[in-house]
N, C-alpha and C positions, 0 to 999 in steps of 0.2 A: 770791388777794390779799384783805386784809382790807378789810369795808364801810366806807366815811369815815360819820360822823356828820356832817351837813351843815346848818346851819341856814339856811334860806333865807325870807331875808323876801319875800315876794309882795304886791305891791301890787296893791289892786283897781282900779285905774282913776279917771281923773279924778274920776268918777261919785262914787267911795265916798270920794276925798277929803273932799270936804266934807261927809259923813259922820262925819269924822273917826273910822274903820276901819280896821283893820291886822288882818290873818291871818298868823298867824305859826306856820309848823309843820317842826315834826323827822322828817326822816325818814333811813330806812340805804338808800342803793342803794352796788352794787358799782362801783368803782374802772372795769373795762372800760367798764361799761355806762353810766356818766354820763360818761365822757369821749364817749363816741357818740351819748348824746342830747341833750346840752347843749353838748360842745366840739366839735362839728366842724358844718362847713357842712352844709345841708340841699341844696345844689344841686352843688356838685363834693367834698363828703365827706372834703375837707380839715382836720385839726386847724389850731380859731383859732390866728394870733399874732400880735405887732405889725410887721409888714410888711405884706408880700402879702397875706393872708389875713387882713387885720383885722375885725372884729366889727361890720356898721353897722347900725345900728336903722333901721329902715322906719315913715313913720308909719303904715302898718297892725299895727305890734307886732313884726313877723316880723324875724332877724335873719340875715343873709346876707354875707359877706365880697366884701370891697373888691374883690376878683378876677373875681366872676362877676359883682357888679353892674356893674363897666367893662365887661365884654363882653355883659353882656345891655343895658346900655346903648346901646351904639355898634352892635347889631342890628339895635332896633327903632328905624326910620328912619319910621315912618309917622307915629306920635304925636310931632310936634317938642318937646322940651326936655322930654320925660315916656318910663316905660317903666311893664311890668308887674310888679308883684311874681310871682316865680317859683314862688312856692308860692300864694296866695291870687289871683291874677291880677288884686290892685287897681292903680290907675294910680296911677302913682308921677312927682310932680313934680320934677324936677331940680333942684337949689337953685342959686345964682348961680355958687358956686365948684367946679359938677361936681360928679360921685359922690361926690369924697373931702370934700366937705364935709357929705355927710350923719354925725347926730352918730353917736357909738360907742355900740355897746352896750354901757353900764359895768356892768352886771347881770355877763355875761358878760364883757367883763373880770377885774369882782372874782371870778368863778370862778377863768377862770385864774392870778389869783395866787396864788387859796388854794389850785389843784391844783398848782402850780410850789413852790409851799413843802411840797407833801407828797412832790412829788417827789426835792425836793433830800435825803432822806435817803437814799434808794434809786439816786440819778445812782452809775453807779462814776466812778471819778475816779480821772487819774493819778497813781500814786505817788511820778512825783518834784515834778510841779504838780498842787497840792493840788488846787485850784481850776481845776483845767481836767477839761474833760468829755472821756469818752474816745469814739472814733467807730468806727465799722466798715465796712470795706468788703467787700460780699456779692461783689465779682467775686473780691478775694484772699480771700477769707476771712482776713481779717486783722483783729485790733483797733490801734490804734494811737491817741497823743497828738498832735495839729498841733504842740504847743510844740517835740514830740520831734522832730516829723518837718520839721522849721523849714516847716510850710505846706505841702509838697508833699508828698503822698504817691503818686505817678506815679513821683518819680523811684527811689524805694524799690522798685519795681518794673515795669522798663524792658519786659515782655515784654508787659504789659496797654495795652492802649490807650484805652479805657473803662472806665471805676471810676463805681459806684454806693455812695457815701456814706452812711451813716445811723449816729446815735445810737446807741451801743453798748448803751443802756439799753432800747431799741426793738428792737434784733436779737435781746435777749435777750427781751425781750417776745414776740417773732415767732417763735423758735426755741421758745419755752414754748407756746407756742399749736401750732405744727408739734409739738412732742414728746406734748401733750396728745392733738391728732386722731392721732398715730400710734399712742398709744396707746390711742384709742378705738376704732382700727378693726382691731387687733389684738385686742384685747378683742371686738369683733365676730367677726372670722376664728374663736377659739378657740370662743364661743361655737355658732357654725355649726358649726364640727369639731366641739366635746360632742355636739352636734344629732344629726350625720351617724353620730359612732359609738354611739351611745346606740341612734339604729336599726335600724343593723347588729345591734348586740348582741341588740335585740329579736327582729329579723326570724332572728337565729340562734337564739334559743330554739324560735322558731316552726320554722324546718328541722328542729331536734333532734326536737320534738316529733311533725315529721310522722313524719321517720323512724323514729322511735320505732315509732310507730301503726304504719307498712309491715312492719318486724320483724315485729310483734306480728302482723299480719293476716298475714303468708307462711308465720311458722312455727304458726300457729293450725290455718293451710289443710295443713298438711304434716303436724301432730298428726293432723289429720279424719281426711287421706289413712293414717298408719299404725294410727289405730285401726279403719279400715275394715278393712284389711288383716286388724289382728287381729280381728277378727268374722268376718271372713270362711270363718279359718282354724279358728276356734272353731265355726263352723257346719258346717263340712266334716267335724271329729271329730266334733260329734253326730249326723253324717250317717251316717257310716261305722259307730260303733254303732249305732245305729238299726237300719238293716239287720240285722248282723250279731243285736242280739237279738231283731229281727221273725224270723228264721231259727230261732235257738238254743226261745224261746220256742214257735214253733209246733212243732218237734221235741218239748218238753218236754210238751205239749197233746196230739200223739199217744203218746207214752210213757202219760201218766196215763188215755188211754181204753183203752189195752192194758193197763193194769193191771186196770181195773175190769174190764175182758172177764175176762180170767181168773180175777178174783175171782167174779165170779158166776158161772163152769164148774164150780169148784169146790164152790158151795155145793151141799147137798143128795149132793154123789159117794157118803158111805159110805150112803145109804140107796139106793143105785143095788143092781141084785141082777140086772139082763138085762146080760149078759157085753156083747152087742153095743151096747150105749149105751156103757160101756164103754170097748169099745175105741174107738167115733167120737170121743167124748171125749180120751181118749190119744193119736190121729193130731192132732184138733185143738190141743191142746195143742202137740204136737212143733211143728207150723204157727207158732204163737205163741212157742213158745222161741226158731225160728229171726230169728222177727219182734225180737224183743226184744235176740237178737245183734245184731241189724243198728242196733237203736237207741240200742244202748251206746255207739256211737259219736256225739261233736258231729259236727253237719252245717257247724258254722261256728265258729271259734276264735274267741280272745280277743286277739287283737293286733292294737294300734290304737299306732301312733306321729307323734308331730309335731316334724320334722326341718326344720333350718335350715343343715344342713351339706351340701346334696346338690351345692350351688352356690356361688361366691361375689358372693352377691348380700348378702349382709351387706357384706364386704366392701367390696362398690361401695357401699352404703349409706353408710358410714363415710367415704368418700372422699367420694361426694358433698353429703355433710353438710360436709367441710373446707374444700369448695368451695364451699358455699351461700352466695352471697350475699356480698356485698363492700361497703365503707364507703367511698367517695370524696372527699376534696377537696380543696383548690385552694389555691393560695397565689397568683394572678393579681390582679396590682391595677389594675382598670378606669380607675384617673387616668392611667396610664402606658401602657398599650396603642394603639395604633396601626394607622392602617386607610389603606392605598392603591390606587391603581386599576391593575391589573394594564397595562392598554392602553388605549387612549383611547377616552373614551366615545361610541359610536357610536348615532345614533339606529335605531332596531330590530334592531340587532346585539347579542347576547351580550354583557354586560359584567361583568364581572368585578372585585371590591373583596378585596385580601388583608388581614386582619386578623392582628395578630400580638399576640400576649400574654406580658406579663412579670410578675416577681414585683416585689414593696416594694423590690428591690434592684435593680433592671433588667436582672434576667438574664432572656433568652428562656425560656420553657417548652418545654420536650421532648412534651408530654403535652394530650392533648384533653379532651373530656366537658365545657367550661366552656359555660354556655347561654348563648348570643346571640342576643339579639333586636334586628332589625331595623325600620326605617321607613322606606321609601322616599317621599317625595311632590315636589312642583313649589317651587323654594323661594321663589315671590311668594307661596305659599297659595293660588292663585286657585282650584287645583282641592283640595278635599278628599280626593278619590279616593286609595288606598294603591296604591303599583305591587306588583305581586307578586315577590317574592323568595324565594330557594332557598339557606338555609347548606350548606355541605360541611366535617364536621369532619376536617381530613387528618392528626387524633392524633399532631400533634408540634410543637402549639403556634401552630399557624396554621388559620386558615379563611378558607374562600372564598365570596363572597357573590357570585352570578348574579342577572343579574335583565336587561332589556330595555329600554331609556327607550323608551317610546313617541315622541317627537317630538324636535327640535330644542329643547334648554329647560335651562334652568338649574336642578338640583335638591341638594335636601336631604336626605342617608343621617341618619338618627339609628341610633346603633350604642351597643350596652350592652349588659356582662357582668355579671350578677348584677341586672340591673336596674338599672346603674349607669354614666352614662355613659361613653364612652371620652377620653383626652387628643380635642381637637381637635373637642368635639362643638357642635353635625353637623358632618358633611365636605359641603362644598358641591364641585358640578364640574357643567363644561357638558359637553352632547351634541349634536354637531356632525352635520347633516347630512348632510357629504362624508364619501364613504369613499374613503380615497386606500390608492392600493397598497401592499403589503407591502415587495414587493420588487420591482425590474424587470430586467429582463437581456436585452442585448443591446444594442448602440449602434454605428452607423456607422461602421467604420475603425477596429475597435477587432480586429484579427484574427480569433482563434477566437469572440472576443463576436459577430461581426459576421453579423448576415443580411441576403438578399438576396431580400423578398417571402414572407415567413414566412406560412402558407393556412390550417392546421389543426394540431391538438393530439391526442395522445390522455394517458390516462396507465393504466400497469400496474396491478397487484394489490399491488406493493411500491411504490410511488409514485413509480416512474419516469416521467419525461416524453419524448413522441417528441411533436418538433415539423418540420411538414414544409417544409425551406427548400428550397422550388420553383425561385426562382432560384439557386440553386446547387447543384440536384438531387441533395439529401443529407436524411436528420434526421438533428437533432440530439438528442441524450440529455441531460437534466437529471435530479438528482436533486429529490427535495422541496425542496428551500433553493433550488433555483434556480443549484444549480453544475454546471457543466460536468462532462459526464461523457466522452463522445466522439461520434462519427460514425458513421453508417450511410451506406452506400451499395448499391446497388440497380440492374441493368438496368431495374424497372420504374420507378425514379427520374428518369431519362433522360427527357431533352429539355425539362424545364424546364414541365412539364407537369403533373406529383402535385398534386392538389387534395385530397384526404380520405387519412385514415387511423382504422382502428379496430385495437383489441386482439382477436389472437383465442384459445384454446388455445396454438394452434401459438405465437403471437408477435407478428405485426403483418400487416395486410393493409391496401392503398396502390390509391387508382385515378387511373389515369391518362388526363385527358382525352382526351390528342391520339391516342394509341395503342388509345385504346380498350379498355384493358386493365385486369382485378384481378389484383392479385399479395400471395402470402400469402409470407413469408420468416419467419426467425430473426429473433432480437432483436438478432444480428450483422449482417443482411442475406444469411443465406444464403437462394437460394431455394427454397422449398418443391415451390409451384404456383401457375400462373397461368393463366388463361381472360379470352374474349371472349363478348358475344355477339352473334349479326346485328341484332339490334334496335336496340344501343346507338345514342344520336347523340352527346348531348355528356356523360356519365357524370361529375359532378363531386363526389360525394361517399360515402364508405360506412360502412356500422354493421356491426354483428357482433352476433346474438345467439346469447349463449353457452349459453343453456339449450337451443337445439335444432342448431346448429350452421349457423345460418340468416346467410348473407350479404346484404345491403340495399344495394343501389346505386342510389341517385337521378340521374334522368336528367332535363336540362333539354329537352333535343331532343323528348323522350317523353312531360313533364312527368309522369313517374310513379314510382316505385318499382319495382327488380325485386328479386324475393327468391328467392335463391339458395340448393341446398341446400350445404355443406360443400366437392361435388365440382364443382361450379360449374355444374348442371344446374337453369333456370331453374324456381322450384314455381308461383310467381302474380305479380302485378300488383297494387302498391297503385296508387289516382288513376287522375287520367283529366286532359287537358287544361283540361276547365272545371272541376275543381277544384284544380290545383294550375297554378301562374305562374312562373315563373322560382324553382326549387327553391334554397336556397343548403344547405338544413343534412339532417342528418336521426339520428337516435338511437336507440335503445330504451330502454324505461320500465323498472323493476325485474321488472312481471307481463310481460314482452313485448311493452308497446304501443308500437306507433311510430308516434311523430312525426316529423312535416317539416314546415319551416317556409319562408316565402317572403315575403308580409309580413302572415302571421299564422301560427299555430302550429296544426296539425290531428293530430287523435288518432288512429289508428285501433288495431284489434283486432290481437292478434298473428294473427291468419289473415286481417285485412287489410281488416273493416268498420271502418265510419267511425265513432268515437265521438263526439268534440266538436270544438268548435274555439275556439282560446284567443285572445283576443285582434282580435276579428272587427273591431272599430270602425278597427281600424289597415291593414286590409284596402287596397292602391294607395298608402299615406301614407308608409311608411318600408320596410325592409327588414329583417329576422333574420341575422345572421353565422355565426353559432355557436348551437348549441342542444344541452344532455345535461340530466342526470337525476341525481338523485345517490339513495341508497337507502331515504330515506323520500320523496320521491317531490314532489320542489322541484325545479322547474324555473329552470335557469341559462341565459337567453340575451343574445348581448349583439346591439345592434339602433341602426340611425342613421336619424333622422328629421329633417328640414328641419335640416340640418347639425349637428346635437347626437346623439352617441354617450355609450348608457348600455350597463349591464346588467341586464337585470331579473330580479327571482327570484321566482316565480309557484310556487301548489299544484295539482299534478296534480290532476285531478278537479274542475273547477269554473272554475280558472284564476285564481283570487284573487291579488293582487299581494301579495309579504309585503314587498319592498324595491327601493331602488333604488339602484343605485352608478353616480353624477356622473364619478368622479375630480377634478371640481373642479380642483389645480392641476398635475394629472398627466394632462389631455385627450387621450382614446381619439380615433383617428383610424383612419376602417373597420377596425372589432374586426371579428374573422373568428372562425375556430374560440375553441371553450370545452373546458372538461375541468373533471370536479369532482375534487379531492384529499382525503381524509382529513381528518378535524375542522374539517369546514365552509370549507374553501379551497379556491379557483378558481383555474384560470390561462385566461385569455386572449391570443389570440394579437392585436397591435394593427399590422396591418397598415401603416398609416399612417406610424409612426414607426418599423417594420422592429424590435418586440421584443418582448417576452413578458412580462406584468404576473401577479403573482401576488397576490388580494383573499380578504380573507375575509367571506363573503357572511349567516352566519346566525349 
């Protein structure tokens, strides 16, 4: 908008009246900005007018509208018949006829005439009354005339119920001012994208160049390697002459001293005249002719060749030169890719982030190699520390980001391809301390779901599950998922009695308290073999170790172990009374160590010395249910202490705690047998609720 020329007389004050002084000065401000420092209130930022918002001079000079002086009037109750001026905080005396008789500010005033007369070129106005201003309302987006709309413009549109008014001359003001900032922060936005691709471009010269250099240094090292080659083979020829004329030469060295021999036989022959010199002479000679035949011959030839055809190693040469070396890249646009959390984030559990990458067009990529850099940390900041992470590129357009939260806590993945963020960066996600089950199975009255006092767990080689339902002297078969496969049933099942079961070769092997008895059957329940022995008292649990064919049955009566060979003829005795209490579990380690637990966990040697003992502080305080091993050598037990049942997952060797699983809103109620399953999942047998919990534990 064009600057007004404004001429404004300023007077100095009483003071310079009588001076008889006037400053009188021209100055250009812009249109917006003098209506904002001179036309509008300094206390509620109102454009002056002649109503509400009239213009009243304060005798501290200040000028402030009719509007806020009445209510900062009728505030200040303390100073009777006086207020503060809003901007200089001098006190301000009421005059007799209230606020509105304080006088006008005609300075102001005479602004706004002379801005209302610049205005009136610029008012739109309607076309059919000249003279009427036209108005707008921002709820309909509508301009209209009052003359037109006889006054009402509500009823012009019955579906609004509120309407916001204002000067059409002012909306377009508004709307200039909106199209301005739109277009300044568009001008912004592009200026950032020149930024961002100017980058790029650079940081690609930069790639070009390295690669460049990489060429240049592989096939520099590849030249080395073929001219070694040929020196090599160039030295092997001068090698092989060599010899050959150290040969041919010392032949030619005996030739030329057999010449001179019989040159100097010869001299002086015709002044010879004793017959018998003579003849020694002529034998000797014959000597030397026969000599000289034999030298006529090379001792060594002249054939030397260097051959490239004996093999085809040229050939592979050529090939593996077509193969050398490849040029990759990417069409992946880092704004548009996308990162999620495979399963919910577990505190010290495995977690797992899927990232998936598209092109400028948002088609998924087929194809890996693209470099992702991760950041894992706490997202208050409070700790600096970097969590450790592990990409997996699965080369078909996805990766997999592992990593462990350490605690319960809220964090921040920063995730970037090329060095460039991903859509959605960082991905923030909590890590919940409860680890609640996978899966559960089994529920009361629900038929073939249903058990009755479920004791112990084993699971196969193929990830079959035998679960022992005692009360209805059968197992049950599940697969890995947790479905129903069928029944077993067993004479050594009978009477409601089976307390342990372990996997062995043969198939499954079951002890039974009351009867006293181990029974090895099929995976159908045929039976195999079974044995007693006189020792036993109350035999309630048993292991299998498969590397010597060793049977383990834990006896509470006995408080010991007995280790069985295959044929059920007893070898030794782990324990003793004062060291083991009412046994509940027992297992073997991947090297053959076994454990039994009671309410702590004790190590011994596969030939049945004590190694350690896990767990020692908990020794009288709770109880162990279940106890295995799984093959890097993590300890799964699940255990109930002053009415709270967890599982704890412990390192062989030491006994260090790695986790702990709550269930939280899935409450274990006497967890009994454990089993570990393939890729770090458990199942628990939760006696309590009569069913079968399947966790993933690391």
């Amino acid at each position: 908008m064009e600057a007004l020329r404004l001429a404004i007389q300023t007077r100095l004050g009483e003071r310079m009246v009588s001076m008889s002084s006037m400053l009188v000065e021209t100055v250009s401000i812009n249109y917006e900005d003098f209506n904002e420092s001179f036309l509008t209130c300094g206390t509620c930022l109102c454009v002056y007018d002649g109503s509400e918002h009239t213009p009243k001079l304060l005798p501290c000079s200040h000028t402030v509208c009719l509007h806020c002086l009445t209510r900062i009037a009728a505030s200040q109750t303390r100073e009777a018949g006086a207020f503060r001026c809003p901007i200089c905080r001098e006190l301000i005396t009421i005059p007799r006829g209230g606020v509105p008789a304080l006088p006008p500010s005609f300075l102001v005033n005479q602004l706004l005439d002379l801005m209302s007369r610049q205005r009136r070129e610029v008012i739109p106005k309607c076309s059919v009354h000249i003279n009427q201003e036209l108005l707008f309302c921002e709820t309909c987006d509508t301009v209209f005339c009052t003359v037109c709309t006889g006054g009402n413009h509500a009823e012009t549109s019955p579906g609004c119920t509120e309407h916001t008014i204002i000067p059409f001359s002012i909306a377009i003001k508004r709307m200039s001012e909106i199209l301005l900032y739109k277009a300044n922060e568009c001008i912004s936005k592009l200026t950032q994208a020149q930024e961002s691709v100017s980058t790029e471009l650079r940081r690609l010269e930069t790639a070009m160049d390295r690669c460049l250099n990489v060429v240049d240094a592989e096939f520099t090292e590849i030249i080395a390697k073929v001219e070694r080659r040929r020196d090599e083979l160039q030295a092997a020829v001068a090698a092989a002459a060599r010899d050959k004329k150290r040969v041919l030469e010392e032949q030619l060295a005996l030739i030329e001293a057999e010449k001179n021999k019989v040159q100097q036989e010869c001299e002086g022959l015709q002044y010879q005249v004793e017959v018998r010199n003579i003849t020694q002479r002529i034998g000797s000679l014959t000597d030397q002719l026969d000599a000289a035949v034999a030298l006529s011959e090379p001792r060594e030839n002249a054939f030397i060749t260097a051959e490239f055809c004996h093999n085809n190693a040229v050939e592979e040469l050529e090939k593996a030169l077509d193969t050398l070396g490849r040029v990759r890249s990417s069409t992946t646009l880092p704004g548009l890719c996308r990162a999620s959390l495979k399963d919910e984030a577990i505190a010290k559990l495995e977690t797992t982030v899927i990232v998936e990458t598209v092109d400028y067009h948002g088609h998924p990529r087929n194809v890996g190699g693209d470099p992702i850099s991760v950041e894992l940390t706490l997202s208050d900041g409070a700790d600096n520390q970097t969590i450790e992470t592990e990409v997996e590129d699965l080369d078909n357009g996805t990766y997999e980001v592992r990593f462990r939260p350490p605690c319960e806590s809220r964090y921040a993945l920063k995730l970037s391809v090329f060095e460039r963020p991903i859509k959605d960066y960082p991905m923030f996600f909590n890590a919940t301390a409860h680890n609640e089950p996978v899966k559960v199975y089994g529920h009361k009255g629900h038929g073939k779901d249903e058990f009755l006092q479920p004791v112990a767990v084993a699971v196969d080689d193929d990830g079959f599950i035998y679960i022992v339902d005692s009360g209805n002297s059968r197992i049950k078969v599940l697969d890995s998922n947790l479905e129903f496969q069928r029944h077993v049933t067993n004479e050594g099942l009978e009477g409601r009695s089976c307390t342990g079961i372990a996997i062995s070769e043969q198939g499954l092997v079951v002890v039974n308290w009351r009867t006293r008895t181990i029974t090895e059957m099929s995976s159908l329940g045929d039976t195999i073999r079974s044995f007693t022995h006189n020792a036993f008292q109350e035999p309630i649990d048993v292991a299998v170790d498969r590397s010597y064919g060793h049977i383990l049955v834990a006896d509470n009566g006995q408080s010991c172990v007995f280790v069985f060979d295959s044929d059920g003829k007893v070898l030794f005795q782990v324990g003793k009374k004062s060291m083991l209490k009412l046994i509940s579990s027992v297992t073997v380690g991947p090297a053959g160590e076994i454990l039994v637990a009671d309410s702590r966990i004790q190590v011994f040697s596969a030939k049945g010395d004590f190694s350690e003992e896990i767990n020692a502080e908990g020794k009288g305080k709770g109880k162990y249910g279940g106890i295995a091993v799984d093959q890097d050598g993590k300890i799964v037990a699940s255990r109930s202490d002053k009415g709270r049942s967890i599982i704890q997952v412990m390192k062989l060797g030491g006994g260090a705690m790695l986790t702990e699983i709550d269930s939280h809103s899935s409450k274990l109620r006497r967890p009994t047998g454990i089993a570990v399953l393939p890729n770090n999942y458990l199942v628990v047998v939760d006696l309590g609720n009569d069913c079968i919990k399947k966790y993933r534990y690391w």
